[in-house]
N, CA and C of each residue as an Amber inpcrd file, in Angstrom:
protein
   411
 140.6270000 122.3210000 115.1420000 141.3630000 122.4070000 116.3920000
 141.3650000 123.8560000 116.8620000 140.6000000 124.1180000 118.0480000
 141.1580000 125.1200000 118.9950000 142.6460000 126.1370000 118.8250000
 143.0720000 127.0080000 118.9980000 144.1250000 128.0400000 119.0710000
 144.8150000 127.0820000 120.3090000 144.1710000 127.1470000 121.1160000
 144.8950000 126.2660000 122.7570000 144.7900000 125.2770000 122.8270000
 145.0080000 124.4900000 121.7850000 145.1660000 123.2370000 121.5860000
 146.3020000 122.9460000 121.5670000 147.6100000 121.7980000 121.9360000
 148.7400000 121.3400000 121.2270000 148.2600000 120.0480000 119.8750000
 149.1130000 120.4780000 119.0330000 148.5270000 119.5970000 117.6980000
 149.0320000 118.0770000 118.4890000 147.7420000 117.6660000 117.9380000
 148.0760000 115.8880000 118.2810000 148.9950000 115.1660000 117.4780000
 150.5810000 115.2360000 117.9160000 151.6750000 114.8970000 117.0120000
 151.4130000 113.4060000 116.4950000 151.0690000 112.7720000 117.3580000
 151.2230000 110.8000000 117.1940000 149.5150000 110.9860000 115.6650000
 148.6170000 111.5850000 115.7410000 147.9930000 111.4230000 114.9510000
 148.4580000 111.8280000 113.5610000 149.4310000 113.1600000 113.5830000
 149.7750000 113.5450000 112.1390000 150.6390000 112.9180000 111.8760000
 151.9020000 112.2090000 112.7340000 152.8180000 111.3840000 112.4160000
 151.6360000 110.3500000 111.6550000 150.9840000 109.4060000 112.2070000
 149.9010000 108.5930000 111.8590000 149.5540000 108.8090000 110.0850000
 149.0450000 109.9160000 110.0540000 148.8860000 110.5360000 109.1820000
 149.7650000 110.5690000 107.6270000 150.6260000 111.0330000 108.2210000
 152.2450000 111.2340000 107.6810000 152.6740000 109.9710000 106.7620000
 152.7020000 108.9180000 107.7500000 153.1140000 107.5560000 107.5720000
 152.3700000 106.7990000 106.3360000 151.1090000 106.3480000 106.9880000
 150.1660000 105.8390000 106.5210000 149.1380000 106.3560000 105.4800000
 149.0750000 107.3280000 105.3750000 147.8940000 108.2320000 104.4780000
 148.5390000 108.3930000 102.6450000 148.0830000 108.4940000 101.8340000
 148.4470000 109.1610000 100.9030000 148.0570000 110.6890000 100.2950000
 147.4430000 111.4300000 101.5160000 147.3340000 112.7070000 101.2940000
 148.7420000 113.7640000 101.3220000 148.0890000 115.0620000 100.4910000
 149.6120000 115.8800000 100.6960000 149.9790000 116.1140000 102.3750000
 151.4010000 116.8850000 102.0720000 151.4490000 117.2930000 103.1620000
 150.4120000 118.8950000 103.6000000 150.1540000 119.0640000 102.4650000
 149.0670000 120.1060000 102.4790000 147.8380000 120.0050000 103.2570000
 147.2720000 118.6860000 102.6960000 146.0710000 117.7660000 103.2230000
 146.0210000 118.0600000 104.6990000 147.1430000 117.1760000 105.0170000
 147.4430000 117.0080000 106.5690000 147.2010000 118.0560000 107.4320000
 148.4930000 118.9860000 106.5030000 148.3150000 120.4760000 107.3080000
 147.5420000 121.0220000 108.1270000 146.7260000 120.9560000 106.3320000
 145.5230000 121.8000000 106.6230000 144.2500000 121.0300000 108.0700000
 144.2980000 119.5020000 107.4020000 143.7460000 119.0570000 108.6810000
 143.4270000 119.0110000 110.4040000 145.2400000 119.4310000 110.5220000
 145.2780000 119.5000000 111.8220000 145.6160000 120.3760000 112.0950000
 145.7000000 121.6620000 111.4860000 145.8790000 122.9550000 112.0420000
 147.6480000 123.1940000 112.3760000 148.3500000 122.7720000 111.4580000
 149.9170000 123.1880000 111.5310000 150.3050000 123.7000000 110.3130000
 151.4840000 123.8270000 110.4150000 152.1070000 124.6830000 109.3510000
 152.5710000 123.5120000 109.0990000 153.0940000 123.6560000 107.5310000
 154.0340000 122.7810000 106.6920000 155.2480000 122.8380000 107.3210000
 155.7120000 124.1270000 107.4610000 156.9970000 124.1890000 108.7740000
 157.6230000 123.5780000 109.7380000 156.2270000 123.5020000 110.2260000
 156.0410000 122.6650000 111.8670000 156.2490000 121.0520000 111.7170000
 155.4750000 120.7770000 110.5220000 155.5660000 119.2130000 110.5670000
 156.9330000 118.7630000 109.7870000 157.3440000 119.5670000 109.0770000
 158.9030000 119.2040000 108.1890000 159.3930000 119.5060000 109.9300000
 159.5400000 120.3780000 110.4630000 160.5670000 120.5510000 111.4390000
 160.4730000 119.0040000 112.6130000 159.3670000 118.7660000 112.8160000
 158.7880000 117.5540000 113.9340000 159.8190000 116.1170000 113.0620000
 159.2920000 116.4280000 111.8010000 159.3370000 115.1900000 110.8180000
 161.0130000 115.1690000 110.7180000 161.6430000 116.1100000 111.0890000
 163.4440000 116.1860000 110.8760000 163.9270000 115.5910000 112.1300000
 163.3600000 116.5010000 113.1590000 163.7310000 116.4170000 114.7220000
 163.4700000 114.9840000 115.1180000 162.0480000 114.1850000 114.5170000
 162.2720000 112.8000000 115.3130000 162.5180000 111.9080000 113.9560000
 163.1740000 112.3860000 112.9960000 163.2240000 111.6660000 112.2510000
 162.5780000 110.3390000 111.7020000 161.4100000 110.7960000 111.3570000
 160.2800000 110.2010000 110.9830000 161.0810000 109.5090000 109.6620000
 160.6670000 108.4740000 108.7500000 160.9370000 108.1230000 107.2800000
 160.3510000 108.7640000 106.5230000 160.7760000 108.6670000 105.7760000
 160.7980000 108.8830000 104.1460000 159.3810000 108.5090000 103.8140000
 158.3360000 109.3420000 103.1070000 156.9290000 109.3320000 102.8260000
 156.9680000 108.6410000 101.5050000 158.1070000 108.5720000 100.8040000
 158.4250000 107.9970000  99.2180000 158.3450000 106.4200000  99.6470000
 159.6010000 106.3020000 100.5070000 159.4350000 104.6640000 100.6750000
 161.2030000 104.5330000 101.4630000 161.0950000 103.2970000 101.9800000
 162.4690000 103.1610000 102.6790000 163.5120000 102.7730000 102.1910000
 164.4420000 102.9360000 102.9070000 166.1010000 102.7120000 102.5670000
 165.8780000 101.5970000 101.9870000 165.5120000 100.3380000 102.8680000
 166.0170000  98.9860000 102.0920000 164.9270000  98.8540000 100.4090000
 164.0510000  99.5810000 100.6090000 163.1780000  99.5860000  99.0470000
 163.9470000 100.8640000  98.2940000 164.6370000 101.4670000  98.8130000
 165.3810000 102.2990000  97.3630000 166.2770000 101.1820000  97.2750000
 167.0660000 100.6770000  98.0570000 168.1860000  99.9330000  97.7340000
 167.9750000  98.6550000  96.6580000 167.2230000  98.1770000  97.2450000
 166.8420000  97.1740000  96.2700000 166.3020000  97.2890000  94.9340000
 165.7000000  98.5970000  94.9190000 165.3750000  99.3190000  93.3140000
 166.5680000  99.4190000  93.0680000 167.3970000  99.9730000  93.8720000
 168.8320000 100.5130000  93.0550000 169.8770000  99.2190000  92.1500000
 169.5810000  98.1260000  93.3630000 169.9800000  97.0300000  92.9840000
 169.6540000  96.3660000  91.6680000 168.0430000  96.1140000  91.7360000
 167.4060000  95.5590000  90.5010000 167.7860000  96.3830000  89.1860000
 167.3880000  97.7500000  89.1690000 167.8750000  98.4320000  87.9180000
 169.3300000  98.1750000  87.4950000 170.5860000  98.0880000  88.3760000
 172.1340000  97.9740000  87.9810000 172.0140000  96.9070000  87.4390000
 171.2330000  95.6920000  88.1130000 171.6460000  94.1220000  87.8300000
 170.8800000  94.0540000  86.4820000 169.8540000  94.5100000  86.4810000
 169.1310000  94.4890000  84.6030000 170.2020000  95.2000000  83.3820000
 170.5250000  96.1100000  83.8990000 171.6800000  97.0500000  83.0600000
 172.7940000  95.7870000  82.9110000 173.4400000  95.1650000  83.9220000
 174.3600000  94.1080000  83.9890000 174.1310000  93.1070000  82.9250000
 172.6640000  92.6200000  83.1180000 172.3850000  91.7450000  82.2500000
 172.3130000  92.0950000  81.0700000 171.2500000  93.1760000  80.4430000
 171.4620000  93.3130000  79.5810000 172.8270000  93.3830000  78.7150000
 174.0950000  93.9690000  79.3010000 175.2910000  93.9710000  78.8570000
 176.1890000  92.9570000  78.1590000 175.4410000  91.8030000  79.5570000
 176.6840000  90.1400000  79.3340000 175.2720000  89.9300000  78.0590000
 173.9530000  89.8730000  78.3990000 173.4650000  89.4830000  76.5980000
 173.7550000  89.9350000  75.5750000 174.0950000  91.1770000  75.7620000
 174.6950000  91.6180000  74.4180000 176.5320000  91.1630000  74.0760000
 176.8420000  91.0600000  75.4010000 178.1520000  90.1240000  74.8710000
 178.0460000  89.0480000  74.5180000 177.2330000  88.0290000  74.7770000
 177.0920000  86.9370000  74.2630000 176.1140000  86.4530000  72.9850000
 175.4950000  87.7660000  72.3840000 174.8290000  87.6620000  71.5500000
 175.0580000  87.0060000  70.4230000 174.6290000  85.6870000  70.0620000
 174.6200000  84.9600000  68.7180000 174.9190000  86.1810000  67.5630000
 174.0300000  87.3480000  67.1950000 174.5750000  88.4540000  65.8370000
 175.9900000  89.0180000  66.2800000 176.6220000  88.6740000  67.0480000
 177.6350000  89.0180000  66.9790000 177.9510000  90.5530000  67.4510000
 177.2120000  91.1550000  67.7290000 177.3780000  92.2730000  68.3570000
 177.9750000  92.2070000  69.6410000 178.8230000  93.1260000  69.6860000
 179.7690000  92.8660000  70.5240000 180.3520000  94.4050000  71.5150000
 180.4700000  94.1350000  72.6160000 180.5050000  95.9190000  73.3240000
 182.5240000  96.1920000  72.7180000 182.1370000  97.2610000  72.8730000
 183.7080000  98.1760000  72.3590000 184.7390000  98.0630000  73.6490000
 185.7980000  98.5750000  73.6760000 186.6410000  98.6700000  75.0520000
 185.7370000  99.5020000  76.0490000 185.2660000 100.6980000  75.4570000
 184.5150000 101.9240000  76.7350000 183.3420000 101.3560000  76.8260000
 182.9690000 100.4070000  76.5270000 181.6550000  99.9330000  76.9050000
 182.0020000  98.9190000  78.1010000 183.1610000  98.2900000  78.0430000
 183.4450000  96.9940000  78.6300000 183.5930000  97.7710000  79.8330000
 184.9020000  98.5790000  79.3420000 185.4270000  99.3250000  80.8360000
 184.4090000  99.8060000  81.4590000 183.0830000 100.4990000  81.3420000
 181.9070000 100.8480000  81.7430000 181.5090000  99.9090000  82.6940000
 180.9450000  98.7990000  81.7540000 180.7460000  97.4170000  82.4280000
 181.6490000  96.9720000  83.7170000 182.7080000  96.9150000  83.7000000
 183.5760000  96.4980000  84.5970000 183.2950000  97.3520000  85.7940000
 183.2910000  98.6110000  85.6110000 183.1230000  99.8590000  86.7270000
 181.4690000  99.8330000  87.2770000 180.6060000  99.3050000  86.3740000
 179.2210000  99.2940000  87.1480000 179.4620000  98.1580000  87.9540000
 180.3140000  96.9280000  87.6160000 180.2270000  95.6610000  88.2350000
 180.4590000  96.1480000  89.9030000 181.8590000  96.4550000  89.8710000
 183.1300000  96.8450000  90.9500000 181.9100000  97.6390000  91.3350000
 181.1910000  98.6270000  91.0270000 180.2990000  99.5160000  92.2730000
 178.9180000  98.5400000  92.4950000 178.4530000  97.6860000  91.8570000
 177.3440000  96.6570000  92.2750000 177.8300000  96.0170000  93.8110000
 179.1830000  95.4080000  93.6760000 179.7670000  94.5370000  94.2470000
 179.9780000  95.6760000  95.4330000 180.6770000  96.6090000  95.9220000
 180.4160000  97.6360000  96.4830000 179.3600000  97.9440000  97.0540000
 177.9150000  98.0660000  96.7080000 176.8180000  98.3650000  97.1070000
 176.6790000  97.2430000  97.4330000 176.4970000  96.0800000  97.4040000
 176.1290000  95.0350000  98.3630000 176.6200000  94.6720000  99.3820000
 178.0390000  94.4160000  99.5050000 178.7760000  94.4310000 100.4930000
 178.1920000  95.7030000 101.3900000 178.1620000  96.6920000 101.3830000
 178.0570000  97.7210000 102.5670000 176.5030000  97.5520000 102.8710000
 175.3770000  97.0700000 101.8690000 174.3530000  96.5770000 102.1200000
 174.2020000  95.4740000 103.3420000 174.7120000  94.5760000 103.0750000
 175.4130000  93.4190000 103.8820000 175.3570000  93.6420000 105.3960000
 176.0720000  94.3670000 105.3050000 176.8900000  94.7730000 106.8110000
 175.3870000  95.1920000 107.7590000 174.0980000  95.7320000 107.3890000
 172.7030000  95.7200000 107.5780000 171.8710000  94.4240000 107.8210000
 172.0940000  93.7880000 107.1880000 170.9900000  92.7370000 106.5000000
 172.0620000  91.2310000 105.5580000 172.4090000  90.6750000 106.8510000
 173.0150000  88.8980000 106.4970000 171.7560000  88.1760000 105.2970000
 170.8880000  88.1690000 105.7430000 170.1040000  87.3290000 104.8810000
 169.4820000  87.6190000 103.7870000 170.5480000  89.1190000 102.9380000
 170.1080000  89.0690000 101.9660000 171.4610000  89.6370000 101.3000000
 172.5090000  89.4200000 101.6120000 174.2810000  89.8110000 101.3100000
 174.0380000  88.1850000  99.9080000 173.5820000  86.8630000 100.2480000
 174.2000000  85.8590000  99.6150000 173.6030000  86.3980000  98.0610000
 172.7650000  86.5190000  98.1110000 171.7130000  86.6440000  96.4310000
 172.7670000  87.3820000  95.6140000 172.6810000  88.9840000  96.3870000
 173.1940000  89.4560000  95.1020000 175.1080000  89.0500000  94.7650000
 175.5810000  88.3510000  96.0140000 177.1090000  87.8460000  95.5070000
 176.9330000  86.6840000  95.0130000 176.0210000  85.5870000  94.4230000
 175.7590000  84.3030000  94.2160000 175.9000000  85.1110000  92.2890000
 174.8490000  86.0090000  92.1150000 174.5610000  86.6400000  91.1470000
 175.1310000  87.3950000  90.3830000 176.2930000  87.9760000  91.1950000
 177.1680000  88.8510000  90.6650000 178.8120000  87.4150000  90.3590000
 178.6660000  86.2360000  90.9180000 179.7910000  85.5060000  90.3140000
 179.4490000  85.2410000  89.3370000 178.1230000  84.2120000  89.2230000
 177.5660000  84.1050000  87.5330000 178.0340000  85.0480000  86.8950000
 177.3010000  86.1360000  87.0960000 177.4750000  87.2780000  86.0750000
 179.1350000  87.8490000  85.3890000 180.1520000  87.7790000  86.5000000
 181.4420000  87.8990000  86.5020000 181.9860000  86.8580000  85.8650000
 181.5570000  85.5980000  85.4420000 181.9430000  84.4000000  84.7610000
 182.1780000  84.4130000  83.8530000 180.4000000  84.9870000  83.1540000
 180.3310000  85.4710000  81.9460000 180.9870000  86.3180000  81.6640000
 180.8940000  87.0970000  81.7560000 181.9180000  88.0690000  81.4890000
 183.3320000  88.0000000  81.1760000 184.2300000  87.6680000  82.4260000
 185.0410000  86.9260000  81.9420000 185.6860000  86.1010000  80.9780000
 184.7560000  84.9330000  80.5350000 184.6510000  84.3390000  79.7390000
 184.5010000  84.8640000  78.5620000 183.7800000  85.6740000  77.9630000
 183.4940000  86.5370000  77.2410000 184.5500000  87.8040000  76.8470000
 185.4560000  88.6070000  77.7250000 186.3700000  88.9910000  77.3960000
 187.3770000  88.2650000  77.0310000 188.0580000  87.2310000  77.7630000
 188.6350000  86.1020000  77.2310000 188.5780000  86.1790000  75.3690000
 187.4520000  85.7830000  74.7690000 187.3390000  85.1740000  73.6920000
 187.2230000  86.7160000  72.9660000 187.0550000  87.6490000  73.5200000
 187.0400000  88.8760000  72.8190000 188.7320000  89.3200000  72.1000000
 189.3260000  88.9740000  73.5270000 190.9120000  89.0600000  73.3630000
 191.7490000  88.3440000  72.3670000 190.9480000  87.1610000  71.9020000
 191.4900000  86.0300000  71.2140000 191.6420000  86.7790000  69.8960000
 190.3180000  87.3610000  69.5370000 190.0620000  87.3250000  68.0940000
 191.2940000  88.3580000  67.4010000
């Protein structure tokens, strides 16, 4: 590109989006500064080159709810292993912020609020149930 050129923004956005080159790559391609395109990339608030809100969220989701599970299996584990009070209370506090993160998820996206509260009663059942009989002994 020419000195008297204006950089062709819609192509490096293009670029930006779609490409898996650095931002170096790019840079260098179209004749801008790293500067210039972080500053463009703030100002029109372009996304996230990692990946989007609703795909962190749902990573965020899947990892808590595996942690979840794993937990109620180990409460219900046939060897008898069994979580301590600070493990439970742990448990209880990841639940209450699962339940938290979906709900405000929700308020975005109706048609995908039912899954993780369908998932999180199961899961709260067990549990339940499971402290219950913890209390007994």
């Amino acid at each position: 590109m020419d000195e008297t050129q204006a950089p062709d923004w819609a192509a490096i956005r293009h670029a930006y989006e779609h490409s898996d080159d650095t931002l170096r790559t790019i840079c260098e391609r179209f004749g801008v500064t790293k500067g210039q395109l972080e500053h463009r990339q703030r100002r029109e608030r372009w996304p996230s080159r990692r990946s989007t809100l609703r795909e962190r969220q749902t990573a965020t989701f899947d990892k808590i709810f595996g942690v979840l599970e794993q937990q109620v299996g180990k409460l219900a584990s046939a060897t008898g292993a069994t979580l301590g009070d600070k493990e439970t209370q742990q448990l209880a506090d990841i639940i209450k912020n699962f339940e938290k993160m979906a709900h405000l998820s929700g308020h975005d996206s109706k048609d995908e609020a039912p899954r993780p509260r369908r998932d999180m009663q199961e899961l709260r059942a067990k549990l339940a149930k499971r402290l219950e009989q913890r209390s007994r002994r």
